[in-house]
C-alpha positions in Angstrom: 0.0 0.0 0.0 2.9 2.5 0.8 3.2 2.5 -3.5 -0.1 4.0 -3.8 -0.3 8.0 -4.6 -0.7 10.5 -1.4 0.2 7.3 0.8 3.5 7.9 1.1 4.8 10.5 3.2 8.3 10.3 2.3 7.3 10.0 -2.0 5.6 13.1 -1.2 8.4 15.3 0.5 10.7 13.7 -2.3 8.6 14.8 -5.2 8.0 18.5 -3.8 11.9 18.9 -3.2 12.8 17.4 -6.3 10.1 20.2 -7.3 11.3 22.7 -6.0 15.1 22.4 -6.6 14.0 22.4 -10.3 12.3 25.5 -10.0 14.8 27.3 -8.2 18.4 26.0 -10.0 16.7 26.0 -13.4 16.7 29.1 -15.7 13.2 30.5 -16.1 13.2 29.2 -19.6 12.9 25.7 -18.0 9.7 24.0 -19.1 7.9 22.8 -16.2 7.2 19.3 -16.1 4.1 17.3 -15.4 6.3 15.9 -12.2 6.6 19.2 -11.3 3.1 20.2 -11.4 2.1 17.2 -10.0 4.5 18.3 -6.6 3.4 21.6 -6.5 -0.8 20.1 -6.6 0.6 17.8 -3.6 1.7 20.5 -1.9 -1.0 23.3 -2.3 -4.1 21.5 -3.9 -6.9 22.4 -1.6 -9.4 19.8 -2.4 -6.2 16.8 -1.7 -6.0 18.7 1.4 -9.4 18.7 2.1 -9.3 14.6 1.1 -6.6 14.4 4.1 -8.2 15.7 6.8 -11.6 13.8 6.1 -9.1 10.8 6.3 -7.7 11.8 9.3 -11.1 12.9 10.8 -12.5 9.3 9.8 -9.5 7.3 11.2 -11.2 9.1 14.6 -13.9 7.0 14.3 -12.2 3.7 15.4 -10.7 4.8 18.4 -14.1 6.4 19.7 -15.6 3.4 19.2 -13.5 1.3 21.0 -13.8 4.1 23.9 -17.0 2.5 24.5 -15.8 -0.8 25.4 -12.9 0.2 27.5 -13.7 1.5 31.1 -14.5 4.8 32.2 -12.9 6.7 35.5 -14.9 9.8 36.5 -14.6 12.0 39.6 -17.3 14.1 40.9 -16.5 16.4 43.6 -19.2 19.2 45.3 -18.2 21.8 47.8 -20.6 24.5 49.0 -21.2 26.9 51.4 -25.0 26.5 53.4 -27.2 29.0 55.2 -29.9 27.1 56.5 -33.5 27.6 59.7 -34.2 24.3 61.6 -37.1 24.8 63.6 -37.9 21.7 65.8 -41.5 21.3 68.2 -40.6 20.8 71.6 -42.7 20.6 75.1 -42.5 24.2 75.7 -43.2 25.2 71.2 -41.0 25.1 68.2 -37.1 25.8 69.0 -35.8 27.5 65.6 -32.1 27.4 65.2 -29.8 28.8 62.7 -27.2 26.8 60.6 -23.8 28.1 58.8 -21.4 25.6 57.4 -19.5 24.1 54.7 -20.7 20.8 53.2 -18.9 18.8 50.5 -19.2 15.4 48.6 -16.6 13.4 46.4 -17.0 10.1 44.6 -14.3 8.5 42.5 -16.2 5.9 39.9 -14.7 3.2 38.0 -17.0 1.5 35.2 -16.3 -1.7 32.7 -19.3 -2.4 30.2 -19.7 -5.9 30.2 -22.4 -6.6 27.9 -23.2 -4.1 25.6 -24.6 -5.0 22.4 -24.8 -1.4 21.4 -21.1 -0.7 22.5 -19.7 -3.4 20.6 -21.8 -2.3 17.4 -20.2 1.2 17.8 -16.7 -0.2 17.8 -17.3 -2.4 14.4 -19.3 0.8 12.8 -16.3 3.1 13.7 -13.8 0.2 12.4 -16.1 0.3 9.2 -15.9 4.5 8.9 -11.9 4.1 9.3 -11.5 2.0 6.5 -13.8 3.9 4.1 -12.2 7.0 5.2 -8.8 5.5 4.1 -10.5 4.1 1.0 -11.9 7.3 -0.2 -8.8 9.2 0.5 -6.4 7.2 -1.6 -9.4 7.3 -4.2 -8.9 10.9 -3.6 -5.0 10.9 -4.0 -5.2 9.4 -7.1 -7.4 11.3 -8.7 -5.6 14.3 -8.1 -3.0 12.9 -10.3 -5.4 12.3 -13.2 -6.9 16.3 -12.2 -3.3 17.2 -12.7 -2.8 15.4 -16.1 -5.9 16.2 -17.4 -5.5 20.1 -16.8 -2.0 19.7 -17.9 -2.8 18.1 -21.5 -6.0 20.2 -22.1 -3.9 23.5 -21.6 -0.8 21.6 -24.5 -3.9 20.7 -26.5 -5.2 24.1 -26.6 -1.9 25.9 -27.2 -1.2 23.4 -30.0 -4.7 25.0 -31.5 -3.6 28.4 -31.1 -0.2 27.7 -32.8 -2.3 26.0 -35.4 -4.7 28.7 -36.0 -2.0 31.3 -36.2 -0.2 28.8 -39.3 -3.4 28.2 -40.7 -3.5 32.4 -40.8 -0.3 33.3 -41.8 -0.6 31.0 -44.7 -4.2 32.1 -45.4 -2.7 35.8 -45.5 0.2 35.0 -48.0 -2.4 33.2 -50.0 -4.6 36.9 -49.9 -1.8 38.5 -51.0 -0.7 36.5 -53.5 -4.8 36.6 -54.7 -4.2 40.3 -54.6 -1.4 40.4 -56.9 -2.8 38.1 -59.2 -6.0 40.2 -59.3 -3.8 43.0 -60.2 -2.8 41.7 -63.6 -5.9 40.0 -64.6 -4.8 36.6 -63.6 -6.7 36.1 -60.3 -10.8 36.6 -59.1 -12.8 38.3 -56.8 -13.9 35.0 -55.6 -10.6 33.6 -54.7 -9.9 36.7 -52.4 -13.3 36.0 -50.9 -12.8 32.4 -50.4 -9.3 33.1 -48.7 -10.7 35.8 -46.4 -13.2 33.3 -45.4 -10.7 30.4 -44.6 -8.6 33.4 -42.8 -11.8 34.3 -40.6 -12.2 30.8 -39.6 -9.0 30.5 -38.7 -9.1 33.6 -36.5 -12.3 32.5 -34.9 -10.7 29.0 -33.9 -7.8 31.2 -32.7 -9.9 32.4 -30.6 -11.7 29.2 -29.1 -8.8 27.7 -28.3 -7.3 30.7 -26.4 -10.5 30.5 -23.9 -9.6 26.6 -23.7 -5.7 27.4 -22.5 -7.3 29.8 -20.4 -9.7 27.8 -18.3 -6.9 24.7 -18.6 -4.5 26.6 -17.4 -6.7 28.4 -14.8 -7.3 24.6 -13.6 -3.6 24.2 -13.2 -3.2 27.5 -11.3 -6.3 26.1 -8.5 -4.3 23.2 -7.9 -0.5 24.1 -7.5 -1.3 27.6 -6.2 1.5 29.7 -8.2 1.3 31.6 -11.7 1.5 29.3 -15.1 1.0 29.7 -18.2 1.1 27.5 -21.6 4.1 28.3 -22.8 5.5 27.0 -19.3 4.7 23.5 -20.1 7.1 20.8 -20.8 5.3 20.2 -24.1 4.4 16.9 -25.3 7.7 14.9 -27.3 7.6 14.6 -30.5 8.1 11.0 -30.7 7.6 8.8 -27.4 7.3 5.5 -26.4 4.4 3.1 -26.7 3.0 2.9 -23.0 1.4 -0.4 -22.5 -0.8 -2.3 -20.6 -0.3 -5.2 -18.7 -2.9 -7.0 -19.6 -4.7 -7.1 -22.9 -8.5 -8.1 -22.0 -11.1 -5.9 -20.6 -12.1 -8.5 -18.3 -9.1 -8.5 -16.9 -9.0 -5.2 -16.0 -12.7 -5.4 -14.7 -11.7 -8.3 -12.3 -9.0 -6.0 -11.1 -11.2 -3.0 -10.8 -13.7 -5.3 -8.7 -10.8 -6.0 -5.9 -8.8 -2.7 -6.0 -10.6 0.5 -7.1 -10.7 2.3 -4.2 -13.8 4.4 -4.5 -15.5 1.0 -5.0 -13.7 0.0 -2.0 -14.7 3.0 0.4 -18.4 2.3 -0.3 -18.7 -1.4 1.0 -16.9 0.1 3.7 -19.5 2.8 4.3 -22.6 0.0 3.2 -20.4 -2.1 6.2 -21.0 1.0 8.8 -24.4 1.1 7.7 -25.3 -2.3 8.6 -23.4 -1.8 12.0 -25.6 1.1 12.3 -28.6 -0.8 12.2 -26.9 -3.5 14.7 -26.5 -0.2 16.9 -30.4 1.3 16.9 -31.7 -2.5 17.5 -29.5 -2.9 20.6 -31.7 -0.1 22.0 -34.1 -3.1 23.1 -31.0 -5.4 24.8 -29.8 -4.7 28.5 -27.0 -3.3 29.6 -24.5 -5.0 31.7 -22.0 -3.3 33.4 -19.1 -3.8 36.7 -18.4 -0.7 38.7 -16.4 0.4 41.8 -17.2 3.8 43.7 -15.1 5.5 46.2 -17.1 8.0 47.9 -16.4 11.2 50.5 -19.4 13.2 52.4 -19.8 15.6 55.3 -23.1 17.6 55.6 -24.2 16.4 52.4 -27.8 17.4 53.4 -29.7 18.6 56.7 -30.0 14.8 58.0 -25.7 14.4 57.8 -25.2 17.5 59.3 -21.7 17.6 61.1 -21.3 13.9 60.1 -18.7 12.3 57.7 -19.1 9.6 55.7 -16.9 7.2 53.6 -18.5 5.0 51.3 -16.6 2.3 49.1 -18.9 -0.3 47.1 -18.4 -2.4 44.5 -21.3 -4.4 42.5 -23.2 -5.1 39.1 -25.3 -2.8 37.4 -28.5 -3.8 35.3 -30.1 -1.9 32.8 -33.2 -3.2 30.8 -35.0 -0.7 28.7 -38.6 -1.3 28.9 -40.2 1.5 26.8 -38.7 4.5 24.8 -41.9 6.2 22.9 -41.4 4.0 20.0 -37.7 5.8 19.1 -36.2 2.6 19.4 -37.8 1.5 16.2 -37.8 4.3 14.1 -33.9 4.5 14.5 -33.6 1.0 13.5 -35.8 1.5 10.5 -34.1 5.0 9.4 -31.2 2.9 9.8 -32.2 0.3 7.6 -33.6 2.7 5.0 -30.4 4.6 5.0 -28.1 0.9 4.3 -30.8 0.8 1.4 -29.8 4.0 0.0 -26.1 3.3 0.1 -26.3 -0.3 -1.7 -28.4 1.3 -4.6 -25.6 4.2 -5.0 -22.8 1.3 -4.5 -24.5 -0.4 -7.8 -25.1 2.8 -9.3 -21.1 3.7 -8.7 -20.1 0.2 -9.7 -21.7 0.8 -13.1 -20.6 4.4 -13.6 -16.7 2.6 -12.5 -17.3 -0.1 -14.9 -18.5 2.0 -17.8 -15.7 4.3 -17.6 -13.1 2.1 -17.6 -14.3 0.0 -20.4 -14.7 3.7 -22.4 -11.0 4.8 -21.2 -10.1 0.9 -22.5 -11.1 1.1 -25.9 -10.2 4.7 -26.3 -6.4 3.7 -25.2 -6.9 0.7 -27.7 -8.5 3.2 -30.6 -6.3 6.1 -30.0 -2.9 4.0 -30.7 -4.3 2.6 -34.3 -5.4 6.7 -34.6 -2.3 8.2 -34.1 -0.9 6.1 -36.9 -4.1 6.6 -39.4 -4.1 10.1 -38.6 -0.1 10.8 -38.9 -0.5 9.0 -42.4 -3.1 11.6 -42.7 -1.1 14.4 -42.3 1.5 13.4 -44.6 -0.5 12.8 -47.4 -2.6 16.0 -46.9 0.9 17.8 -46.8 1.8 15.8 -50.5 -1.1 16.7 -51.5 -1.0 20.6 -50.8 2.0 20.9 -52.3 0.6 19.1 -55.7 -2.3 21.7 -55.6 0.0 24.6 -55.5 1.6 23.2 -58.5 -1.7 22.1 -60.5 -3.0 25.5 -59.8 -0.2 27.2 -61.0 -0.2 24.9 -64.2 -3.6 26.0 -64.3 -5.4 22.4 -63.8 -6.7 23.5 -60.4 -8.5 26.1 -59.0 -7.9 28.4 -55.9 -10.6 26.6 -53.5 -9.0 23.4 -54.0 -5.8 24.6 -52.5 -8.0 26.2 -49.5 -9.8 23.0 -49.2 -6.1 20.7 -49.0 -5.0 23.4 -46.7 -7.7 22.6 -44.6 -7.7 19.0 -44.4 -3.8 19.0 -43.4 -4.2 21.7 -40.5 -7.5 19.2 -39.4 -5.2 16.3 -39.6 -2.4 17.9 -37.6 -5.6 18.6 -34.7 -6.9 15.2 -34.8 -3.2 13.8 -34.3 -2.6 15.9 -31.6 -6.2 15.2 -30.1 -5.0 11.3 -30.5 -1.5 11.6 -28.8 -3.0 13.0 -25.5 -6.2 10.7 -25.7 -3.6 7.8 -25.9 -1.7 9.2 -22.9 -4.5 10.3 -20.7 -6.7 7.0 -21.4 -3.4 4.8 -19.9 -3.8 6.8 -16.8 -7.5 6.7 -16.6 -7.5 3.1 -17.1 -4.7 2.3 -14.3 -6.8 5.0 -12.0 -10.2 3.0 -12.5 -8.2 -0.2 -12.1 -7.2 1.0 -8.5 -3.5 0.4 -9.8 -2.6 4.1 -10.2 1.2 4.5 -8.6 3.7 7.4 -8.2 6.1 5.3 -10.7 3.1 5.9 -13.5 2.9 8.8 -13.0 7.0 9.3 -13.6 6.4 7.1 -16.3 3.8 9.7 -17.9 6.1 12.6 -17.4 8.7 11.3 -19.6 6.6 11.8 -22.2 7.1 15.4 -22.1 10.3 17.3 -22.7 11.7 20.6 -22.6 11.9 20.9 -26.1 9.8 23.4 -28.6 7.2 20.8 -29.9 6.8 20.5 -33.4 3.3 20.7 -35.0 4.2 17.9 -37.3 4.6 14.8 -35.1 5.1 11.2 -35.6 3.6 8.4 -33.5 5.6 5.4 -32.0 
């Protein structure tokens, strides 16, 4: 378990100083690295933080329970000061005398539950809440690594677009001009520079889409690690990198493995688990009570009776408690209880199905992405050839301006699609090893080396 992300302290402090001895001895031109982020969101993420303390405050739980099975020392001590009128009858009429004095009472109580159905139901129900408190943090802890990720790619992803739209403009604009000097002597159309401008104002418009993408990416980013970032500080995805497989080839597979490991999975049998302890824990409002205690007790003047007399009192004994009647809130607790265990194994299949969808989507989209980075790195190949045959038809005169616009198009569209591929691929390995409740710091390393330092190149080839 200490290989599992946000588990291990020491992991931790070794990511965030590897973090931040990179920030610090690298120049600013340093692209920041998905490891880097990924320290900086360990360090500073508030909803991790959040996920820690609701661990930490859930861990509670076992050790109140078992408070109620261990024995419990109390001291109760009373001191006051008492102005009090006796008046007594006599043979002669009523004598009425008047009383000043201190009074005080102590008793020092030792109690050990010996049967207590409802004690011992509390202990398992806290046991219960501990686990699923751990559960649901590591669930928590490792999907802050696939937050991190998928903030990280969407913000590459939407700066490839921008650097796309701004090639897909400056080519549009030399095409213009060149429209506008062939229109000068005769040779060009009206409809060719209205065509271009068209293709140019597209262009301009996706510019503009995809600059509100970075934005709210890299806003994400910024929420998480809690210092300024931009795009451009990314380590940007390599242009060539290494196939990242999977261990095991069949969905089922991963299903099985899903079924024993995914923690989310895991933190609500755990909670359906302190449910049905809960229920254990209303009923035993109809069972006695058994319980062994030991008093040591100190009085003087305790009350008009004692007055000016001490007393010591030691006892030890059994003490009996059988509930007879409680208004009928007995029941209802045990059936609110047994309403609410209900409730939680409807959302445990409901969460089971939602698990089990997603990771069969995230398993064919690993599987489909792969054979799409090839198809559509072919595609961009050819849709370059093919560009540069238009420009030469059309300046042989076999083709017309639109069908260069239209090859122009389908290339940039090819270079999105790759792009759109290569992080699919990378993000649908992580999401698959998350749902799979296999998710581990080394993956996570493993995913980073995908990304270098380097400018990326628009035109990228597929391992």
């Amino acid at each position: 378990m200490t290989d599992r992300i946000g588990v291990s302290g020491r992991w931790c402090w070794t990511v965030l100083a590897l973090a931040m001895f990179c920030l610090e001895s690298q120049a600013s031109n340093h692209a920041t690295g998905l490891m880097e982020v990924y320290g900086l969101a360990l360090e500073y993420d508030p909803t991790y933080h959040a996920a820690m303390k609701e661990r930490d405050a859930g861990l509670g739980e076992r050790a109140i329970g078992r408070a109620a099975l261990l024995p419990k020392l109390s001291l109760q001590y009373q001191s006051g000061r008492n102005e009090s009128e006796v008046t007594q009858p006599g043979f002669f009429g009523a004598t009425t005398t008047d009383r000043s004095y201190r009074s005080y009472s102590s008793s020092l109580t030792l109690e050990q539950p010996i049967i207590d159905y409802e004690a011992i139901s509390r202990y398992y129900r806290g046991v219960a809440q501990a686990h699923h408190a751990d559960a649901r943090f590591r669930s928590r802890s490792q999907e802050l690594a696939v937050r991190v990720t998928q903030a990280y790619t969407e913000a590459l992803y939407a700066n490839d677009q921008i650097e796309l739209a701004q090639a897909q403009k400056r080519a549009f604009a030399e095409k213009m001009n060149l429209n506008g000097r062939r229109l000068q002597v005769c040779e060009g159309t009206r409809t060719d520079m209205l065509e271009t401008q068209a293709r140019y104002d597209l262009a301009q418009a996706q510019e503009i889409e995809a600059q509100d993408n970075a934005d709210a990416a890299i806003r994400d980013l910024i929420a998480m690690v809690g210092q300024p970032l931009s795009a451009q500080d990314l380590a940007p995805l390599a242009e060539t990198f290494e196939v990242l497989p999977l261990e095991l080839n069949r969905f089922e597979a991963w299903r099985d493995i899903a079924l024993l490991n995914n923690p989310e999975l895991a933190s609500l049998r755990y909670a359906l688990d302190a449910a049905d302890e809960q229920i254990e824990q209303a009923r035993a409002g109809h069972l006695p009570k058994v319980s062994l205690y030991a008093t040591a007790g100190r009085q003087k003047s305790s009350s008009e009776s004692t007055y000016d007399q001490r007393y010591v009192t030691n006892s030890v004994g059994i003490q009996v408690s059988v509930p007879i009647f409680a208004g009928g809130g007995v029941s209802a607790a045990v059936g609110q209880a047994v309403d609410n265990s209900g409730r939680l194994r409807y959302e445990n299949d409901a969460k089971l199905n939602e698990v089990m969808n997603d990771l069969r989507k995230q398993f064919n989209l690993y599987n489909s992405s792969f054979a799409k980075i090839r198809a559509f790195q072919l595609a961009v190949d050819s849709a370059q050839e093919l560009t540069v045959a238009m420009k030469k038809s059309v300046a042989g005169g076999e083709r017309v301006n639109s069908d260069i616009l239209d090859a122009e198009q389908r290339y940039y569209d090819a270079l999105r699609n790759l792009a759109q591929a290569r992080y699919a691929y990378l993000t649908s390995w992580l999401k698959v090893r998350f749902l799979a409740g296999k998710l581990s710091d080394v993956d996570i390393s493993i995913l980073a080396q995908c990304f270098d330092g380097k400018l990326n190149s628009q035109h990228v080839n597929g391992q």
